[in-house]
C-alpha positions as CSV (number, residue, x, y, z in Angstrom):
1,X,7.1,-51.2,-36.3
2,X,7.4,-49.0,-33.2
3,X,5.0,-46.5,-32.3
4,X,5.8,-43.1,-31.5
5,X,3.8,-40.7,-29.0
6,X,4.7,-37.1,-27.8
7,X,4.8,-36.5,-24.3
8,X,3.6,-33.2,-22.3
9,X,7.5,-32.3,-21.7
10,X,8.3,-32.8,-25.4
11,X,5.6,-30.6,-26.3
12,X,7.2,-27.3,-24.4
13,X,10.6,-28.1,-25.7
14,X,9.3,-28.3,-29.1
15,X,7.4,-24.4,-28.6
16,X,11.0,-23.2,-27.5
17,X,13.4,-24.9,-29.1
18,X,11.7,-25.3,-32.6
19,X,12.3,-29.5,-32.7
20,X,12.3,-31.9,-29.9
21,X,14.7,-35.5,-30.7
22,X,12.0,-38.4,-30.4
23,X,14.0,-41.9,-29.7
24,X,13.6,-45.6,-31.6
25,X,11.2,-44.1,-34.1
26,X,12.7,-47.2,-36.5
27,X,13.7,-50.4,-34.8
28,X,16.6,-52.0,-35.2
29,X,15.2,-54.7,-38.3
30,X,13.6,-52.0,-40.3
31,X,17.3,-50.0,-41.1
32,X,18.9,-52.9,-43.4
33,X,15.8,-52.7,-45.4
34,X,16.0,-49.0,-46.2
35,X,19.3,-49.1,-47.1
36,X,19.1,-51.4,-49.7
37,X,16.0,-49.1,-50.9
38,X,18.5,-46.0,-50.8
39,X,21.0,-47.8,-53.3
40,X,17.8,-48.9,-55.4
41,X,16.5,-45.5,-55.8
42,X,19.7,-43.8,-56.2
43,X,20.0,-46.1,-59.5
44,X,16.7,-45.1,-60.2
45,X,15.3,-48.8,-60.2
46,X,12.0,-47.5,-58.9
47,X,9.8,-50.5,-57.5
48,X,6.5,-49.5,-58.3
49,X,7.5,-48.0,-61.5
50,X,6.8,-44.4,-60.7
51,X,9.6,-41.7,-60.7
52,X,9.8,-39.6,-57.6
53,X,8.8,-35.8,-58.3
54,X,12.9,-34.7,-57.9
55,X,15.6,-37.2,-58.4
56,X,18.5,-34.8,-57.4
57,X,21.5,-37.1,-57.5
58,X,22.1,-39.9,-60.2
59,X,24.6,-42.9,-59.6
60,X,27.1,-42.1,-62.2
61,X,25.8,-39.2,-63.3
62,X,25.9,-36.6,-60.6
63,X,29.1,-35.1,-58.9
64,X,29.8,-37.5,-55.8
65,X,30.6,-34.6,-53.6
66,X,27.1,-33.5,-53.6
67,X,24.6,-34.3,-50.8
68,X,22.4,-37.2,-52.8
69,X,18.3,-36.1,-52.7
70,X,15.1,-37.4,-54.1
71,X,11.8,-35.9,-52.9
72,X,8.6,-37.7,-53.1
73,X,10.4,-41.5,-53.0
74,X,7.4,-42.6,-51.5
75,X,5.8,-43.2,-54.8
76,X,8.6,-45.1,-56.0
77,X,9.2,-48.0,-53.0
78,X,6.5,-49.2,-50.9
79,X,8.7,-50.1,-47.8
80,X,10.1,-46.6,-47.6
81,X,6.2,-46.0,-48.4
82,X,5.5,-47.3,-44.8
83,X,7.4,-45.0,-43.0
84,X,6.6,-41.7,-44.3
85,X,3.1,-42.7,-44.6
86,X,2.8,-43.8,-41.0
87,X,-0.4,-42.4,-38.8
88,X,1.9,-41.7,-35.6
89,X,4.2,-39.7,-37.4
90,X,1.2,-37.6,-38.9
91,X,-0.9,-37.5,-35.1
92,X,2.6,-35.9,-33.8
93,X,2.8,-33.7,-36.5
94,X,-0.3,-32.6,-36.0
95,X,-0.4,-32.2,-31.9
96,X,2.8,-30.3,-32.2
97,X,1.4,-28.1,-34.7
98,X,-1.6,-27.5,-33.3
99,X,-3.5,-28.9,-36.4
100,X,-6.6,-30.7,-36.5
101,X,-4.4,-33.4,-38.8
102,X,-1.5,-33.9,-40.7
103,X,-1.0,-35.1,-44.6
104,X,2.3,-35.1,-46.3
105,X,3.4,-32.6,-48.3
106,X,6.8,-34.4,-49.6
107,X,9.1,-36.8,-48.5
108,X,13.2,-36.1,-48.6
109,X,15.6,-39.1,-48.8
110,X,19.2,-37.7,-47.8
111,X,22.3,-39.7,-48.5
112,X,26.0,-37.7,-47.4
113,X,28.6,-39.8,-48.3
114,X,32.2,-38.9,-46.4
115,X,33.3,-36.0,-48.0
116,X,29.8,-34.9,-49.3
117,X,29.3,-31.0,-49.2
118,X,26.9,-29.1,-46.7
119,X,23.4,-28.6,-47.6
120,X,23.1,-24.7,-46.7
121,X,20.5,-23.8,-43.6
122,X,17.1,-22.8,-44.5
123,X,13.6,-23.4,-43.7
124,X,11.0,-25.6,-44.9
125,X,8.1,-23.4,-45.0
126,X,9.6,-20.4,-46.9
127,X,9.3,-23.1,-50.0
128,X,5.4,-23.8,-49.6
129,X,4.1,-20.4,-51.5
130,X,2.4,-22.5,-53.4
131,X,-0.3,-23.9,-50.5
132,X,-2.3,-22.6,-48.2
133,X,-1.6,-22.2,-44.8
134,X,2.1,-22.6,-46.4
135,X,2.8,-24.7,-42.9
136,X,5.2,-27.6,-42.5
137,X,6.3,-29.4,-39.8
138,X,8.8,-32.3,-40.1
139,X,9.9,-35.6,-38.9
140,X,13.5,-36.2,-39.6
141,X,14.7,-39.9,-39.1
142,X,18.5,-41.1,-38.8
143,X,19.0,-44.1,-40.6
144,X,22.7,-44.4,-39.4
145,X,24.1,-43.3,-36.6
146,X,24.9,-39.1,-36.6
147,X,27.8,-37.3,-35.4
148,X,28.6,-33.1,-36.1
149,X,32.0,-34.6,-37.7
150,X,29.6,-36.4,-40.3
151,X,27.6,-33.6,-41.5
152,X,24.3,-34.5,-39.5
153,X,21.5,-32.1,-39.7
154,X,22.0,-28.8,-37.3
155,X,18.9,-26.7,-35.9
156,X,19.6,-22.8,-34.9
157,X,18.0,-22.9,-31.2
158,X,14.4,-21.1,-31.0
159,X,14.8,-19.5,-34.8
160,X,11.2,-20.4,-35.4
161,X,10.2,-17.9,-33.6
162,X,12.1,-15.3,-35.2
163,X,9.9,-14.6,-38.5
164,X,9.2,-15.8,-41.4
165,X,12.4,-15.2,-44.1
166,X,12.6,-15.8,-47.7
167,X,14.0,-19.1,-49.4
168,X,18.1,-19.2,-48.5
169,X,20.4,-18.0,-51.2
170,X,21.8,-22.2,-51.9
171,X,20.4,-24.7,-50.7
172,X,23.4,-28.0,-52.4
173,X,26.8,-26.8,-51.9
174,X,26.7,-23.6,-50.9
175,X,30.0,-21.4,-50.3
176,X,28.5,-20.2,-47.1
177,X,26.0,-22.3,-45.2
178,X,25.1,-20.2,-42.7
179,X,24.9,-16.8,-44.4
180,X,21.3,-16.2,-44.5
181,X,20.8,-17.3,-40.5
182,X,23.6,-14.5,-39.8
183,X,21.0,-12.1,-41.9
184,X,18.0,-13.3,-40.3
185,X,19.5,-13.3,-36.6
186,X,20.7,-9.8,-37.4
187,X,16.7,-9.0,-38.2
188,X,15.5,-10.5,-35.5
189,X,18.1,-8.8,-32.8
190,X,20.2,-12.2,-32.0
191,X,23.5,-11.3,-31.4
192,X,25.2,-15.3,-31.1
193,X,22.5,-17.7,-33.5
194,X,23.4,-21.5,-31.5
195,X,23.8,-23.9,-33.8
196,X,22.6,-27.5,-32.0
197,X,24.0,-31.0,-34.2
198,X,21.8,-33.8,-33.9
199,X,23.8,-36.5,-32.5
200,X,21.4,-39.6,-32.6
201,X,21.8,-43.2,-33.1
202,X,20.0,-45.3,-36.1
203,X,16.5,-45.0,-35.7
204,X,16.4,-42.1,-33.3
205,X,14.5,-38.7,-34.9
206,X,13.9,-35.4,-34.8
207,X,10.3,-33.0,-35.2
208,X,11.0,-29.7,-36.1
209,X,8.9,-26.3,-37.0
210,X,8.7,-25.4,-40.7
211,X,10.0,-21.9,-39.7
212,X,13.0,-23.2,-37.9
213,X,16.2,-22.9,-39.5
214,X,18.6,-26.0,-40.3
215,X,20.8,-27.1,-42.8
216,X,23.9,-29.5,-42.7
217,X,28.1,-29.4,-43.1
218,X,30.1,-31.4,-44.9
219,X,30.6,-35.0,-44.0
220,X,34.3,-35.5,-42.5
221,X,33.5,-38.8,-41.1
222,X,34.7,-41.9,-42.9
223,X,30.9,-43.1,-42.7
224,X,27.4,-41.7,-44.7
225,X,25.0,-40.1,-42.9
226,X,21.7,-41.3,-44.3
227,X,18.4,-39.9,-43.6
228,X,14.7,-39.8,-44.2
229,X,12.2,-37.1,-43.6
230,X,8.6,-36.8,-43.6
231,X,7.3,-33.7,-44.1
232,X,3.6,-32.7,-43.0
233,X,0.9,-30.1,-43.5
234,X,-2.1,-29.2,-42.0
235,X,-5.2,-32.1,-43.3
236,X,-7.0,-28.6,-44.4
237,X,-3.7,-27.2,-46.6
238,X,-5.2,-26.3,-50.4
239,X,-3.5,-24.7,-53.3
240,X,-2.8,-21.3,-53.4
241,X,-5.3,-19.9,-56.4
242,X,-2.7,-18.0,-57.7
243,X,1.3,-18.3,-56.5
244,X,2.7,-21.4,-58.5
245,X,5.2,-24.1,-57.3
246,X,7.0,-25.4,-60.2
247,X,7.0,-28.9,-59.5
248,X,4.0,-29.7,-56.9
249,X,1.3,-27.2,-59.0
250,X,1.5,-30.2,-61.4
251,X,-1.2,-31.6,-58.8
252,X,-3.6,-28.8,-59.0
253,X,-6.6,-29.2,-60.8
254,X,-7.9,-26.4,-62.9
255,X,-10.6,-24.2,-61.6
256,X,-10.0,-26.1,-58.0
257,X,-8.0,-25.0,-55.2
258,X,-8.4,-28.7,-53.2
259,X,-5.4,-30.9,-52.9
260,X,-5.6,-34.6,-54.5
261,X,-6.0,-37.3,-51.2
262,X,-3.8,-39.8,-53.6
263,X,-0.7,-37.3,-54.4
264,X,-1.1,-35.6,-50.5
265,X,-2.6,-37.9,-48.4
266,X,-3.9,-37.2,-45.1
267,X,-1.8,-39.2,-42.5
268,X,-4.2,-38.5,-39.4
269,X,-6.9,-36.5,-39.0
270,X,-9.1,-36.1,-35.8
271,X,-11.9,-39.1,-35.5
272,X,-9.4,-41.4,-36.6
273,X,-9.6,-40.5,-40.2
274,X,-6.9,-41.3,-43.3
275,X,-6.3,-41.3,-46.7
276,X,-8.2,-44.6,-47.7
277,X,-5.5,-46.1,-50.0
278,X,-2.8,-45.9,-47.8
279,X,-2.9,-49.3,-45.9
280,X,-3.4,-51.5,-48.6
281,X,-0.5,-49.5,-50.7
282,X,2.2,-50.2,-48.0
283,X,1.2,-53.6,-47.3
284,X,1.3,-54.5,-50.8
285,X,3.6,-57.2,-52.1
286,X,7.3,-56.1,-52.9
């Protein structure tokens, strides 16, 4: 497994572009693997026998021109475990966010077949009322190669630092991807939002700002576009004591505000520090 680092340069692109591409963040050996996980978990043949918190697309079940999405597959497979668990990925999260460290919030596994719809732009952090800061930042990993033809994730150039906005209007399938960036541009006096396709090969990534818009187009390639995303928080992040997510407020204890190391483990946190269990949970036998 490869080890990632962000540079000085990387760092200023990040602060004005809102995401920075990082390359080989998956060697060439570790793809095959997580493919054959995707199909797996798709089927819902979950290797450790837990259920991810959002299965969003069911083989045979589910209409195939949707964009395919679980969240929180890192409970169900070790090897795709590794990954979004790893302590580079949180140490970048973290020195590009200015954090003191980094545990995940979720994970998102993205499959868009050819012909799969768009997945319409938002951002990440207008979905985290229910934590405190309510920050994300993101690691977004190609696991085939991405073209704009084939629906590959698109980032509107410096929109972080617009403002905070309000969750997008559809998020699978929407008639109008890019409605809500032509509102929030409007707000924020830009006259010509840039949308930027990630054109990377298999393995290559991208880090972007919670508050950065994106989203993705239908696939008109004759190849998928799969993808894998590990999205962080700051080590420090608690519940909210009162605002309610209705799927990750399952985690909160009552009467107690702290978040649970073994549902959002810390990936890296200053001194060397992590979530205890992780090591010997990816390394386990599959």
């Amino acid at each position: 497994m490869k080890t990632l680092s962000i540079s000085e340069e990387q760092l200023v692109d990040f602060d004005r572009d809102g995401f920075v591409i990082v390359k080989n963040i998956l060697s060439s050996h570790e793809l095959p693997h997580l493919h054959e996980c995707y199909e797996r978990l798709f089927r819902c043949e979950f290797e450790t026998g837990v259920s991810p918190d959002e299965v969003n697309w069911r083989t045979g079940l589910s209409d195939p021109t949707l964009t395919r999405q679980i969240c929180n597959a890192w409970k169900a497979d070790r090897r795709l475990a590794a990954v979004v668990l790893r302590e580079d990925i949180g140490r970048a999260c973290a020195l590009l966010g200015r954090w003191d460290g980094a545990r995940l919030n979720q994970d998102n596994v993205f499959w868009k077949p050819p012909g799969a719809r768009a997945i319409g732009f938002h951002q990440d952090s207008a979905y985290q009322e229910w934590a405190v800061p309510g920050e994300m930042l993101s690691c977004w990993i190609a696991l085939d190669p991405t073209r704009a033809e084939g629906g590959t994730v698109e980032y509107v150039l410096g929109s972080h630092r617009w403002g905070h906005g309000v969750k997008n209007v559809g998020f699978h399938a929407p008639e109008d991807l890019f409605e809500d960036v032509r509102k929030a541009a409007e707000l924020a006096g830009i006259e010509r939002p840039k949308r930027v396709p990630m054109e990377v090969d298999a393995g290559d990534g991208v880090f972007h700002h919670g508050w950065v818009w994106h989203g993705s187009d239908t696939n008109h390639s004759d190849q998928p576009r799969r993808s894998l995303v590990a999205h962080c928080m700051p080590a420090q992040s608690q519940f909210h004591p009162t605002n309610v997510g209705s799927i990750y407020s399952r985690y909160k204890r009552f009467d107690d505000t702290k978040m649970d190391e073994s549902f959002f483990p810390i990936l890296w946190r200053e001194g060397g520090y992590r979530s205890d269990f992780i090591d010997a949970y990816v390394t386990h036998d599959q």
